[in-house]
Wavefront OBJ file of the C-alpha trace (Angstrom):
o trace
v 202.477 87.122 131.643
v 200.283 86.300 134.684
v 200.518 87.786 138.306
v 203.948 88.978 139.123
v 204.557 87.917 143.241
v 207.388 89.075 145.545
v 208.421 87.092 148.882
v 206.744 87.580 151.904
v 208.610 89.225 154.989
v 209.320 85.858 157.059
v 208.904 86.161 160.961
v 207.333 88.885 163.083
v 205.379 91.746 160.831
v 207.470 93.830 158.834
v 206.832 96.247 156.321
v 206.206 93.992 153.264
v 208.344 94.405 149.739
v 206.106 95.751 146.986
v 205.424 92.461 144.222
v 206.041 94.780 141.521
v 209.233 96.177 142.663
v 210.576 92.907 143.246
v 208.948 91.440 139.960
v 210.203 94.192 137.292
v 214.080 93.887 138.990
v 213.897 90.292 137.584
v 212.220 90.620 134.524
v 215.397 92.658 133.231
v 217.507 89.097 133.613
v 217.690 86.637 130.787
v 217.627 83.982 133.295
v 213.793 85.126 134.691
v 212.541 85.671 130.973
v 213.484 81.938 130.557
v 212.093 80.797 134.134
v 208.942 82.605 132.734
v 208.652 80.124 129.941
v 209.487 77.279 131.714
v 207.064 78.491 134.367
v 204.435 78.339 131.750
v 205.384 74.909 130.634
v 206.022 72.892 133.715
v 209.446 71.546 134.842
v 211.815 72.156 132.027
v 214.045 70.013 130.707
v 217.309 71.015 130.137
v 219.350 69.777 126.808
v 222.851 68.042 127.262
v 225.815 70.285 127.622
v 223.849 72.804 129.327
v 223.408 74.025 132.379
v 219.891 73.878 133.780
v 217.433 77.018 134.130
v 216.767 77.913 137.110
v 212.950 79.109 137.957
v 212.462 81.520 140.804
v 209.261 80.077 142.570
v 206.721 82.100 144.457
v 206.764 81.563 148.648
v 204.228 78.746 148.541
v 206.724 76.559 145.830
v 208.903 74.060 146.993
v 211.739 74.844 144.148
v 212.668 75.606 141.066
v 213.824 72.370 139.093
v 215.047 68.639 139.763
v 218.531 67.195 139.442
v 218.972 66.028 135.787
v 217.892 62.910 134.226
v 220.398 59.942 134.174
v 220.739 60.673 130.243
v 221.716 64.530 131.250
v 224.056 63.018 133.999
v 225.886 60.859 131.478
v 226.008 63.581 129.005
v 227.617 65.495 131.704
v 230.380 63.011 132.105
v 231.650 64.046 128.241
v 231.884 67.291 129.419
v 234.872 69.396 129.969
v 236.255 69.195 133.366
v 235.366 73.224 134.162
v 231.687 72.308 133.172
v 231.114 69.170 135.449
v 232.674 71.236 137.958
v 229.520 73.987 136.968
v 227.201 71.388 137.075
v 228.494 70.415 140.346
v 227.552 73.422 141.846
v 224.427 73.799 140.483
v 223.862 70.446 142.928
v 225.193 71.967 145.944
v 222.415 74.530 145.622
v 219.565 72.382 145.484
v 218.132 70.807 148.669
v 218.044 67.375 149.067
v 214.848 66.760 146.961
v 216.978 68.575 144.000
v 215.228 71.886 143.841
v 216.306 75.393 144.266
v 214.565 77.620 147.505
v 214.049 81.057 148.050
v 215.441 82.464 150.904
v 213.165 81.768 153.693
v 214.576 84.907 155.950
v 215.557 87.919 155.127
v 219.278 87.495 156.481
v 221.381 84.709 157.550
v 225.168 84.498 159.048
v 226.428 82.507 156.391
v 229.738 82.457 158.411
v 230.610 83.503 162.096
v 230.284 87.445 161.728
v 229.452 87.437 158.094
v 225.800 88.147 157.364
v 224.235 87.466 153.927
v 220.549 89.335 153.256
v 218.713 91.372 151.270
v 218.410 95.124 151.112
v 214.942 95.253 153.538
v 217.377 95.051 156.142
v 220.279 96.616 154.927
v 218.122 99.882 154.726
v 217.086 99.576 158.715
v 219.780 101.066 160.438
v 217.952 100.241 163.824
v 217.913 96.677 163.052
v 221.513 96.660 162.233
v 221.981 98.199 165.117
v 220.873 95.172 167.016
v 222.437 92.740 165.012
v 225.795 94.734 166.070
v 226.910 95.317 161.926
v 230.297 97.487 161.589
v 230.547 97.072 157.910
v 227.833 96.957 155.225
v 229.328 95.621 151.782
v 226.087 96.616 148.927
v 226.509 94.336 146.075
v 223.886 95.948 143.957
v 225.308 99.842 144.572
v 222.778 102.027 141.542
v 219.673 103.292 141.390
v 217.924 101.135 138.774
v 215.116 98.539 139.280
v 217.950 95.612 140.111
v 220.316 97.578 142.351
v 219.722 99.122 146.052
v 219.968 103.054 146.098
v 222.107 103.225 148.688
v 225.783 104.756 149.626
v 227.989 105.770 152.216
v 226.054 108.913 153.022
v 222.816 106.593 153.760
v 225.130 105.452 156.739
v 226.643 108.790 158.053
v 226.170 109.148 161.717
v 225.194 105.596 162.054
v 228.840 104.453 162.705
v 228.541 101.511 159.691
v 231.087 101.693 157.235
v 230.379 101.297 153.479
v 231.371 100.189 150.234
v 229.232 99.855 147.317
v 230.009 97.568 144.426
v 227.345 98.160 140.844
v 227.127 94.707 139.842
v 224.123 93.235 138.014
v 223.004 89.717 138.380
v 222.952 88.955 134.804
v 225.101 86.273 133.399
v 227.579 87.832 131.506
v 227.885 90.563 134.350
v 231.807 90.494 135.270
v 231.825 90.373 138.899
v 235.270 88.626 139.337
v 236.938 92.196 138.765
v 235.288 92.686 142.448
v 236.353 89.403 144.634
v 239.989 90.989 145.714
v 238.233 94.107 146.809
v 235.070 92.765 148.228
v 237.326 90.127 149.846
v 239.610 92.804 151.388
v 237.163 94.278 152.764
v 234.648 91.777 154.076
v 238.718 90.731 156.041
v 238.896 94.126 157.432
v 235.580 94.304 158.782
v 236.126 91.057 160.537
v 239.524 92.814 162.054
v 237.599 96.020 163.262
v 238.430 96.592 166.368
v 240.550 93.288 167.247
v 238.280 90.885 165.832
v 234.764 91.879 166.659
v 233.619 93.503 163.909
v 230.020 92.201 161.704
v 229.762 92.648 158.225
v 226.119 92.610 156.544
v 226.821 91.757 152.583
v 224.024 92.814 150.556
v 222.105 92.653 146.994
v 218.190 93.304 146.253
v 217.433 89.754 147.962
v 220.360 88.245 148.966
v 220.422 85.375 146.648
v 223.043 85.754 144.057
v 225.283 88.909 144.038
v 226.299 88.795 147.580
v 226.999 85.029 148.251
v 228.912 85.015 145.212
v 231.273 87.854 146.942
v 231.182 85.797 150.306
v 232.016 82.748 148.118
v 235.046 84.510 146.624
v 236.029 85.457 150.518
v 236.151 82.221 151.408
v 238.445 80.976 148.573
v 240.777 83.659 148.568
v 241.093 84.174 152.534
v 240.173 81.059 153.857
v 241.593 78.808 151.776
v 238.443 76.647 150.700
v 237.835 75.812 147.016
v 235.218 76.054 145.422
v 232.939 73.243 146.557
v 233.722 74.227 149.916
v 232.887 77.634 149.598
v 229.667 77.205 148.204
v 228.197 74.356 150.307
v 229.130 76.656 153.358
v 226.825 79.806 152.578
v 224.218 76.851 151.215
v 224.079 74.813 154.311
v 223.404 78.426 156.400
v 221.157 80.392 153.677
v 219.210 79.433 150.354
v 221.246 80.689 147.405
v 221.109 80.816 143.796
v 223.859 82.668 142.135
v 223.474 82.879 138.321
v 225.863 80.340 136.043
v 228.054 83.215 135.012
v 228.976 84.382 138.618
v 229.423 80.106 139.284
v 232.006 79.822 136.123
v 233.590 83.192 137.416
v 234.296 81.132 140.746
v 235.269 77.943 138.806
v 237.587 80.520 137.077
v 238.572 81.786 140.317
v 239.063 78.011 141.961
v 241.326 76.846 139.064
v 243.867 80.155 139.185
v 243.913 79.141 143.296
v 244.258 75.671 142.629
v 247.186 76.851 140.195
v 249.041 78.723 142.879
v 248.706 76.082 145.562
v 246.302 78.424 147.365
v 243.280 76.617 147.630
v 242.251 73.349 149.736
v 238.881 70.915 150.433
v 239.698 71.025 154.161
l 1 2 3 4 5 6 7 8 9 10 11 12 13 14 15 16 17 18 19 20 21 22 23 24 25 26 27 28 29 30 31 32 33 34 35 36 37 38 39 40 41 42 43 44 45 46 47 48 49 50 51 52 53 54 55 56 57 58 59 60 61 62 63 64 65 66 67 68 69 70 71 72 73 74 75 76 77 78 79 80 81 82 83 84 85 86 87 88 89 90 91 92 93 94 95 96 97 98 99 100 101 102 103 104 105 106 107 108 109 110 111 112 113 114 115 116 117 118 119 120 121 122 123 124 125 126 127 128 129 130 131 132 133 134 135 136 137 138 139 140 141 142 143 144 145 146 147 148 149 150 151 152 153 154 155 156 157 158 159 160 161 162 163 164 165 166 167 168 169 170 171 172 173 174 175 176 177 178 179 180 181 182 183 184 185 186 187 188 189 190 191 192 193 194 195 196 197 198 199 200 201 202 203 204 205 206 207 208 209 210 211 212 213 214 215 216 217 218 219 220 221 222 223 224 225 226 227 228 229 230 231 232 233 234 235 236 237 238 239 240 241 242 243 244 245 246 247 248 249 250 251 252 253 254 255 256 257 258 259 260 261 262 263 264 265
């Protein structure tokens, strides 16, 4: 299978992430088994009426795939309406050279007072100390290779509140059963104490679980749709949620859209 890697702690020294912790939380997703193969092959070429696999490159890579061929982007244009809109998203996430980036910090604020990272940092209290954090929202709440191990007694004393949510980031994970909760209270933390409370929202690496719950914040309390939603976390931190939690959004966007309660602006 070849040498498993993890990413390296960005900025000043910190205590590095071991590469097989990292590596065997993947391996468990259907998506990394297939960015293994693809890894082994080259760039992969994705069928028409698909949507594209994504391959999670070590520090040194510069992405994970490029934007479809012209032949894919025409076969797109028979698709359904929901699956263009997919496809669409999968674009947003790619830079401007059409490949997918890991993270290159271990937290960003995706939006003011909302703070998207991984769980290095959710599990120094000190740190969010500093950063001023009244709320941490886990994403990944269990205690197996692809979760964080933390819970509201982790953060007794510290004066953070907590809520844990067990998702997986596999694709047919249902996370949607989580946005009105995760939404409610990512909207509360931003009340705490008249409008100057931080919230830190958490996974394992801050890639896919927990901007898909900011993304779902953003549609349902601020009014953006879909598009809107995601390029905002993208433009502030490298994402890459999987195509499940993306048609659970597109699911999410056309019930909004429905109600009137969605807009571009």
């Amino acid at each position: 299978m070849g040498t498993l890697w993890a990413p390296q702690s960005p900025g000043p020294p910190e205590k590095p992430r071991p590469a097989l912790h990292m590596g065997l939380g993947y391996l468990h997703t259907e998506r990394f088994r297939a960015a293994l193969e693809a890894g082994r092959s080259g760039a992969a070429r994705r069928p028409p009426n698909t949507t594209p696999v994504r391959r999670v490159p070590p520090p040194s890579s510069s992405g994970m795939r490029s934007k479809p061929s012209p032949q894919l982007s025409a076969a797109a244009a028979d698709m359904s309406s929901f699956e263009v809109s997919l496809q669409q998203l999968n674009d947003l996430l790619t830079d401007d050279g059409g490949f997918y980036s890991w993270p290159t910090k271990h937290f960003h604020e995706v939006y003011p007072r909302i703070y998207v990272g991984n769980a290095f940092v959710a599990m120094n209290v000190m740190r969010l100390k500093r950063l001023g954090v009244t709320h941490i929202l886990n994403a990944a709440e269990g205690n197996s290779f692809m979760h964080v191990n933390t819970n509201a007694e982790f953060y007794a004393g510290t004066g953070v509140l907590y809520k844990g949510i067990p998702a997986s980031d596999t694709d047919h994970f249902d996370i949607s059963v989580y946005f009105e909760e995760a939404a409610d209270f990512i909207g509360k933390a931003l009340a705490y104490k008249n409008g100057k409370g931080k919230v830190y929202v958490h996974c394992r690496e801050g890639y896919s679980r927990s901007p898909t719950l900011v993304i779902a914040y953003l549609m349902l309390r601020q009014d953006m749709d879909v598009h809107a939603a995601v390029a905002t976390v993208r433009r502030k931190r490298e994402i890459g949620p999987n195509d499940g939690f993306l048609r659970q959004l597109c699911l999410l966007n056309q019930r909004l859209a429905a109600e009137g309660k969605s807009s571009s602006e």
